[in-house]
N, C-alpha and C positions, 0 to 999 in steps of 0.2 A: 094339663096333664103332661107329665112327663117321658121323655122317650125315650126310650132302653136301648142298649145294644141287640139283643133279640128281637126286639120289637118293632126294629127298622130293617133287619138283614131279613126276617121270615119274609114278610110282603116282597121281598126281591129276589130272594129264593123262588118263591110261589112265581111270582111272575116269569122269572126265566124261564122256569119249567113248562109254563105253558105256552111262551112264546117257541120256544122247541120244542114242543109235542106240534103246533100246531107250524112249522116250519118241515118236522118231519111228514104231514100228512101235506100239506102242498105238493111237497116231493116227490111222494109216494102217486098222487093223482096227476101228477108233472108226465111221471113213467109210463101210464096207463093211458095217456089222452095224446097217445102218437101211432102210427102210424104201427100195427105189426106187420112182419113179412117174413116170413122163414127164404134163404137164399142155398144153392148149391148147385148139384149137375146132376146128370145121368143121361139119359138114351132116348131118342125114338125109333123105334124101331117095328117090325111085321108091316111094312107099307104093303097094303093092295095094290095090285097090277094098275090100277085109274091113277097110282100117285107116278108110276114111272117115267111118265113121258114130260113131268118137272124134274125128274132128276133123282127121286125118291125112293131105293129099291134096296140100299145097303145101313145096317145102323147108321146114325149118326148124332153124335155127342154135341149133347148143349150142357148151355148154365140156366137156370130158372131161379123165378123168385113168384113165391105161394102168398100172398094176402087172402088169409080166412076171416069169413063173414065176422061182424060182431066183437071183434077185439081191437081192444084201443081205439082209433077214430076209424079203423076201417070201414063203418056201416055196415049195409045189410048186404051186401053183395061179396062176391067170391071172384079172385083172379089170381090168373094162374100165365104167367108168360117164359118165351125159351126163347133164348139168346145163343142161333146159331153161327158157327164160322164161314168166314170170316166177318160179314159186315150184314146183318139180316138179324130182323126179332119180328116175333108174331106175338100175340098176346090174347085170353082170350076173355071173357067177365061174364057171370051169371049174375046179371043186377039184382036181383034178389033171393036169397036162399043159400043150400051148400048145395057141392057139388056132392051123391051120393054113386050109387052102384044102378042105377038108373040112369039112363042118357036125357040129358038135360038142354034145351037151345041155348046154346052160349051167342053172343056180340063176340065176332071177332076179328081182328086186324093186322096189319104186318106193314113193316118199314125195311126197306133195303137202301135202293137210290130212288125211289115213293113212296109216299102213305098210302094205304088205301084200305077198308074195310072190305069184308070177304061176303059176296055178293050172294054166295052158295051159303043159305047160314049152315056155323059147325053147330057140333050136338059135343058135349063132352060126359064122360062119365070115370067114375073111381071102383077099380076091380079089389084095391087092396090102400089100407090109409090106417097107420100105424103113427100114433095114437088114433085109436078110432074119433077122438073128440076134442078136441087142442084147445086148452087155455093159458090163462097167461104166467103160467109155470113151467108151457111144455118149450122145452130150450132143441128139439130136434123131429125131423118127423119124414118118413117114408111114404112116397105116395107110387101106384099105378093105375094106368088107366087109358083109356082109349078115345081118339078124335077121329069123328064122322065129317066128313068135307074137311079134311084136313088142310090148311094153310089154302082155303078157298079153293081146293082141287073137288068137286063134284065127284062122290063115290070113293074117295081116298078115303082108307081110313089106316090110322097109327097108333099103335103101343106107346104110351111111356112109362120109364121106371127113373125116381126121381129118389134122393137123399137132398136132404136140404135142415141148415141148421138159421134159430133165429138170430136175426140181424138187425139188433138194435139201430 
């Protein structure tokens, strides 16, 4: 049998096209099997009288970064940390679930000049979360919300109000 010009370039046609279709869907799941985390700043702020005596009674401006449950390889868990000035981060994780408008037991911990997990467990909860539901479309998102034993203070509790954009 004899072989044509058409009849040798279609098969390599064919073939390209699938080895880039199937180049672009690696890609695509490349994108999707990391890590999400929306990053930005905003406030904590409304400290109760019990955070005072750490120092706690005037806003004060952090940077955060939100990993919501269930996207990309994040798992099933929720974490929410704030990185205050100058040299201090607390950090807090709902190992399973989201965070909602319900106060929820968070794991949570802080690094200055030690580590140390927060012995008074917090409770966190979300007053307001703009997009109410984030997927892996949503390129920004507003959150507020309130922490019960805040940064392991017994009876502190704090406001925050956060902007935070995602951070491939």
């Amino acid at each position: 049998m004899q072989s044509t010009a058409n009849s040798t370039v279609r098969p390599k046609t064919v073939s390209a096209a699938i080895v880039g279709l199937a180049m672009l869907a690696v890609a695509a799941t490349s994108a999707r099997a990391e890590e999400v985390e929306y990053r930005g700043s905003g406030y904590l702020k409304n400290f109760t009288a019990a955070c005072a005596p750490k120092g706690y009674d005037e806003p004060v401006f952090v940077n955060a970064i939100y990993r919501p449950r269930k996207l990309g390889t994040n798992g099933s868990g929720t974490r929410l940390s704030f990185f205050l000035q100058p040299f201090y981060a607390m950090s807090y994780e709902l190992p399973k679930g989201r965070l909602g408008k319900r106060f929820k037991k968070v794991v949570g911990g802080a690094t200055g000049t030690a580590t140390e997990f927060f012995s008074t467990r917090p409770r966190v909860r979300l007053t307001d979360a703009n997009p109410g539901r984030i997927n892996l479309k949503t390129t920004s998102v507003t959150l507020a919300g309130q922490i019960d034993n805040f940064d392991g203070i017994k009876g502190c509790r704090a406001d925050f109000e956060l902007g935070l954009n995602y951070h491939p």
